[in-house]
C-alpha positions as CSV (number, residue, x, y, z in Angstrom):
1,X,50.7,141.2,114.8
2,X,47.5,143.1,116.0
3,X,46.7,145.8,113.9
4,X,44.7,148.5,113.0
5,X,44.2,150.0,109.5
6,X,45.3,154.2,109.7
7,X,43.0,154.4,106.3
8,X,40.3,156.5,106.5
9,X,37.0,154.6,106.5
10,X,34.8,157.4,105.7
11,X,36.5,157.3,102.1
12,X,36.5,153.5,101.8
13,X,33.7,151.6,99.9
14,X,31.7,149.5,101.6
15,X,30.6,146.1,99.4
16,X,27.2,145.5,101.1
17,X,24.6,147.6,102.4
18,X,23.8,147.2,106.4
19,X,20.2,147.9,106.6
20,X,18.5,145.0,108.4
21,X,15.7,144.4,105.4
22,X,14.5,141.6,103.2
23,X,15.6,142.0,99.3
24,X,13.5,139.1,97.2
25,X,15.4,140.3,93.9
26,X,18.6,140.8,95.1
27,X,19.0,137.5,97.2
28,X,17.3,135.5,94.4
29,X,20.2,137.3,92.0
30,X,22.9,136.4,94.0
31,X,21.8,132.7,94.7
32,X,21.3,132.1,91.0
33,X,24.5,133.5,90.0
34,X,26.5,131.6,92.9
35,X,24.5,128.8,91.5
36,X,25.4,128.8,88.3
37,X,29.1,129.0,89.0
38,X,28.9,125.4,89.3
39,X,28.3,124.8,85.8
40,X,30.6,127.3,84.8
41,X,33.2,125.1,86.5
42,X,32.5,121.8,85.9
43,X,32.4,123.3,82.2
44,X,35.8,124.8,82.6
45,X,37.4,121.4,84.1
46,X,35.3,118.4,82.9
47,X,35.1,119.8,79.2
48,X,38.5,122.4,79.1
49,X,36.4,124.9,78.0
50,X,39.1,127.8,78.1
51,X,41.6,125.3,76.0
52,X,40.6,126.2,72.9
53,X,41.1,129.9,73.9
54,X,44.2,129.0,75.5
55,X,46.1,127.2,72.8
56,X,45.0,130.6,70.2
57,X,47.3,131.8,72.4
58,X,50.1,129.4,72.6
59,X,49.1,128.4,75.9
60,X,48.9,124.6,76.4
61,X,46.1,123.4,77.9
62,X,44.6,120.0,78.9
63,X,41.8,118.6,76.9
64,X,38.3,118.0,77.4
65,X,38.4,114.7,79.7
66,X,34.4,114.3,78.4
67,X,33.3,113.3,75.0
68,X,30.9,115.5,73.0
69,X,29.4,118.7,73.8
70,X,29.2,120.4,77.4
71,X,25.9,118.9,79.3
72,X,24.5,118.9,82.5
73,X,26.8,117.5,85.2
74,X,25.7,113.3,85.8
75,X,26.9,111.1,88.5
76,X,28.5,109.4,85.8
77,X,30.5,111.6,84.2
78,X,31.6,113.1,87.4
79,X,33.0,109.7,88.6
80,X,34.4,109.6,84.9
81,X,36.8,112.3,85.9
82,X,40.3,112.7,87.1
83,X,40.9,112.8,91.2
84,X,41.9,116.0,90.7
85,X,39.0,117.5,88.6
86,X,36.5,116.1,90.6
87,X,37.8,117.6,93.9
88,X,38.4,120.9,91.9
89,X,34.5,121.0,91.0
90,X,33.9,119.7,94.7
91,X,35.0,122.6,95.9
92,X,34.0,125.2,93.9
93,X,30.0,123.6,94.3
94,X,31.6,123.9,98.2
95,X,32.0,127.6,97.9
96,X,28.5,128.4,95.9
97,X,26.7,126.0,99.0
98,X,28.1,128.2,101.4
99,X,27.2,131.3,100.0
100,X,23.6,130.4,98.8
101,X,23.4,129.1,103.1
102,X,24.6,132.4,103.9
103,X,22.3,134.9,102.1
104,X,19.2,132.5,102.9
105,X,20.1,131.4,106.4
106,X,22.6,133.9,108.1
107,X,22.6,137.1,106.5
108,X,20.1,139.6,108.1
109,X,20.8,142.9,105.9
110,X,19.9,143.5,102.3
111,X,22.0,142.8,99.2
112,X,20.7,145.1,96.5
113,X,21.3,143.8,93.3
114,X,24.0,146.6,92.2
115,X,25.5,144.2,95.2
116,X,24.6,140.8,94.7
117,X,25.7,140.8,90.6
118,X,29.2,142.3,91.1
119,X,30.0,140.2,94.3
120,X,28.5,137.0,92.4
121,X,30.5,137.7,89.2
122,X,33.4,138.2,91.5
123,X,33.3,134.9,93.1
124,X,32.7,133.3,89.7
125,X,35.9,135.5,88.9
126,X,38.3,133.7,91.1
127,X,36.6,130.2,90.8
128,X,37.2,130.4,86.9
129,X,40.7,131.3,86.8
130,X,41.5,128.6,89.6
131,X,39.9,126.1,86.7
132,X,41.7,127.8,83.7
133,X,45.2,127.9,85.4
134,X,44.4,124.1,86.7
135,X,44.0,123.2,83.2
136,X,47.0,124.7,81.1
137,X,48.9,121.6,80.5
138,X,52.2,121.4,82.7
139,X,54.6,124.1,81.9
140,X,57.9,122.8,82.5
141,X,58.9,122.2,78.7
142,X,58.9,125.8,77.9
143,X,60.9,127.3,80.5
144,X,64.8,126.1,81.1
145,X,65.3,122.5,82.2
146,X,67.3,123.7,85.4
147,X,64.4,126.1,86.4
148,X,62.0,123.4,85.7
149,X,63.8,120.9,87.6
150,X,64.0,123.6,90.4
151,X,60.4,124.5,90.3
152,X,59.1,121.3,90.0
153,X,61.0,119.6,93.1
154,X,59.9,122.5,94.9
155,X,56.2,122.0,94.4
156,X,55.2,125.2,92.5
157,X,55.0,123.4,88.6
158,X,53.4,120.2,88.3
159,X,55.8,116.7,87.2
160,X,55.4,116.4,83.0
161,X,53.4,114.3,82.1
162,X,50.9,115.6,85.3
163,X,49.1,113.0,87.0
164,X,45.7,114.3,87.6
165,X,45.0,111.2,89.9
166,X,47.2,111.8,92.3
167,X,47.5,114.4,95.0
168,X,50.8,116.4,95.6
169,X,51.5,117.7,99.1
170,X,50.4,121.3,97.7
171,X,47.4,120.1,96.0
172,X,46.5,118.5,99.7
173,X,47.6,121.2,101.8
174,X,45.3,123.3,99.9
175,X,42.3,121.1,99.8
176,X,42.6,121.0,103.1
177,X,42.8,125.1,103.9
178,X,39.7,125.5,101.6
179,X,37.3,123.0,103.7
180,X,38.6,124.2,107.0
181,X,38.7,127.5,105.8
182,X,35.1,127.3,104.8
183,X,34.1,125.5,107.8
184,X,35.3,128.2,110.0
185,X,34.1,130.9,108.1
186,X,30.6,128.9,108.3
187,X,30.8,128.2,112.1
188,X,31.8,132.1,112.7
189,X,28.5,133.2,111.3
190,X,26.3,130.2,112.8
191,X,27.4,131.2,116.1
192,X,27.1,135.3,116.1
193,X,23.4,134.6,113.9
194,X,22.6,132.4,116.8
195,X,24.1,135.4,119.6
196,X,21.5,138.0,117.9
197,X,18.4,135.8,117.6
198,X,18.4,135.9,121.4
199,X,16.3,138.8,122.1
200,X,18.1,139.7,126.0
201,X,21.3,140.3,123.1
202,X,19.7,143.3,121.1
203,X,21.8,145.5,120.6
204,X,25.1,143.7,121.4
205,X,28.0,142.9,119.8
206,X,29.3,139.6,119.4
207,X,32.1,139.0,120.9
208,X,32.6,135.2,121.8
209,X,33.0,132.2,120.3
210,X,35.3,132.4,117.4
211,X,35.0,135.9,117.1
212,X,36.5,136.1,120.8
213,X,39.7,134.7,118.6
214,X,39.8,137.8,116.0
215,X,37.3,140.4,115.6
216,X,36.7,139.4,111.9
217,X,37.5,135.9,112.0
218,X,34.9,135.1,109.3
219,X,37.1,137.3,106.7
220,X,39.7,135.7,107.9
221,X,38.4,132.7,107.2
222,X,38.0,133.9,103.5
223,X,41.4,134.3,103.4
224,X,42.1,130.8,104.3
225,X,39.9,129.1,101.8
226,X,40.1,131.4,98.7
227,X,44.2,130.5,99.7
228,X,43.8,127.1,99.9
229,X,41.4,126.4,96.5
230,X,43.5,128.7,94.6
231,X,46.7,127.0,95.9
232,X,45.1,123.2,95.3
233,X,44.4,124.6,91.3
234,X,47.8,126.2,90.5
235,X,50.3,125.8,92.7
236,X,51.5,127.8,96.3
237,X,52.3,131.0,94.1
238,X,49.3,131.5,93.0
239,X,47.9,130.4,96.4
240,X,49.9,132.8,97.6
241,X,48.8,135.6,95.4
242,X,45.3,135.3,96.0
243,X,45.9,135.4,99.8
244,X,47.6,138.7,99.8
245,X,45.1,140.2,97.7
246,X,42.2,139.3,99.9
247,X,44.2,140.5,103.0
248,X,45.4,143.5,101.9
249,X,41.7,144.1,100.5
250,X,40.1,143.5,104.3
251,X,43.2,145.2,106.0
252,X,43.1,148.2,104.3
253,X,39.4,148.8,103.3
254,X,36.6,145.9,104.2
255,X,38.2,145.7,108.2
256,X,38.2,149.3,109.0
257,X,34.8,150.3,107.1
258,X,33.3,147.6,109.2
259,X,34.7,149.0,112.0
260,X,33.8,152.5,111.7
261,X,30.2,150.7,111.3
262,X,30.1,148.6,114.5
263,X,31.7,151.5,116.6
264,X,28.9,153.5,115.5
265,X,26.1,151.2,116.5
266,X,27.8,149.6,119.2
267,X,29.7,152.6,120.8
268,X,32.0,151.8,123.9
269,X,31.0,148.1,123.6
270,X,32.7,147.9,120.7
271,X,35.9,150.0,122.0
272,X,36.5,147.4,124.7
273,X,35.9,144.5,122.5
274,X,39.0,146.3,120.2
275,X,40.9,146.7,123.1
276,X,40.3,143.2,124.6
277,X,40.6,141.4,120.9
278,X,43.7,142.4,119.7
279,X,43.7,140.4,116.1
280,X,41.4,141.7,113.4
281,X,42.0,139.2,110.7
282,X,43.3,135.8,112.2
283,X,45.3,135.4,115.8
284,X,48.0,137.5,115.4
285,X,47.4,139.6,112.6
């Protein structure tokens, strides 16, 4: 379904500044903060560090798979760890990479720091509550045993006791959408950095490669692996959940305010690339 959002992007916020500029503070902000999400996660999985929070609240939760107080992350604790957590932490470090990559290597405008801190904390956001809801202890002994039975067989609660070295269909399913997801989101921006460091392109939009596919592929892409992670922690409905926020967030306000942008820089370029790329998001949507 190609589509075009009928909001009006003049009164839509726009996340990042486009001024082609260098900004020392806020790239090293954002970095660090993406960064340290990895220790925030491997705190939150390898030592249940939400459990005790979890359990004040009748919640059950797993607990802490290390001994002792929360340290820096060893090759030896991390091989001490469940399947599960280690791919968990895997690809949360996955997510931070690819961000520090971006803002270093790939980004040309400016992240201001009233920028790079929300949309760090954000990311760190999501990560964390894919680690919390991955460690709150199976759920199917406090709801109905028919609805358990249901839910369990139908891959959205986890077997009691959980095996947390094994891999369900879901958990593998959404491993895989996160790398590919991430991969494609990566490869999107290689190639249209790559299109605009050619000087005889100044000027130009991009609009070949995977971006001849969907106009925004690279939010797309987003889509795919915030989908796949979340759906690999906690199951296809929260999978789910976080894939419909994301895309009704670029749909209805990131997509068009990027468009009103690149239609005024680009002009009727960009008009026929709209009308020759149909999808906006991800082939046919």
């Amino acid at each position: 379904m190609a589509s075009s959002s009928s909001a009006p992007a003049a009164d839509l916020r726009d996340n990042l500044s486009r001024v082609k500029r260098s900004s020392p503070l806020g790239t090293t902000l954002f970095a660090g903060i993406r960064t340290a999400d990895i220790f925030i996660q491997y705190g939150l999985v390898a030592y249940s560090l939400a459990s005790p929070s979890l359990r004040t609240i009748g919640v059950p939760a797993l607990p802490p798979f290390l001994p002792g107080a929360f340290s820096l992350p060893t090759l030896a604790n991390f091989t001490a760890l469940p399947l599960q957590a280690r791919i968990l932490i895997a690809l949360a470090t996955a997510s931070s990479i690819k961000h520090v990559y971006w803002v270093f290597r790939i980004g040309e405008t400016e992240i201001r720091p009233t920028e790079a801190i929300p949309v760090g904390i954000f990311n760190t956001l999501f990560n964390s509550l894919n680690s919390i809801f991955w460690s709150i202890a199976p759920l199917a002994p406090l709801i109905p045993s028919a609805a358990s039975s249901l839910l369990t067989n139908l891959g959205v609660l986890s077997p009691a006791p959980r095996d947390l070295n094994s891999l369900s269909p879901t958990f593998l399913l959404g491993t895989a959408m996160a790398i590919g997801g991430l991969l494609l989101e990566t490869a999107s921006e290689i190639q249209r950095r790559n299109f605009k460091a050619r000087p005889e392109n100044k000027g130009k939009p991009f609009t070949g490669g995977l971006f001849g596919v969907a106009r925004h592929i690279n939010y797309g892409a987003y889509c795919i692996w915030r989908a796949g992670y979340a759906m690999a922690a906690a199951g296809p409905i929260w999978g789910g959940l976080v894939f419909w926020f994301f895309y009704h967030d670029f749909m209805n306000r990131g997509i068009p305010v990027l468009d009103r942008y690149c239609a005024d820089r680009y002009g009727e370029d960009w008009q026929q690339y709209r009308k020759k790329v149909r999808s906006s998001l991800l082939p046919g949507i």
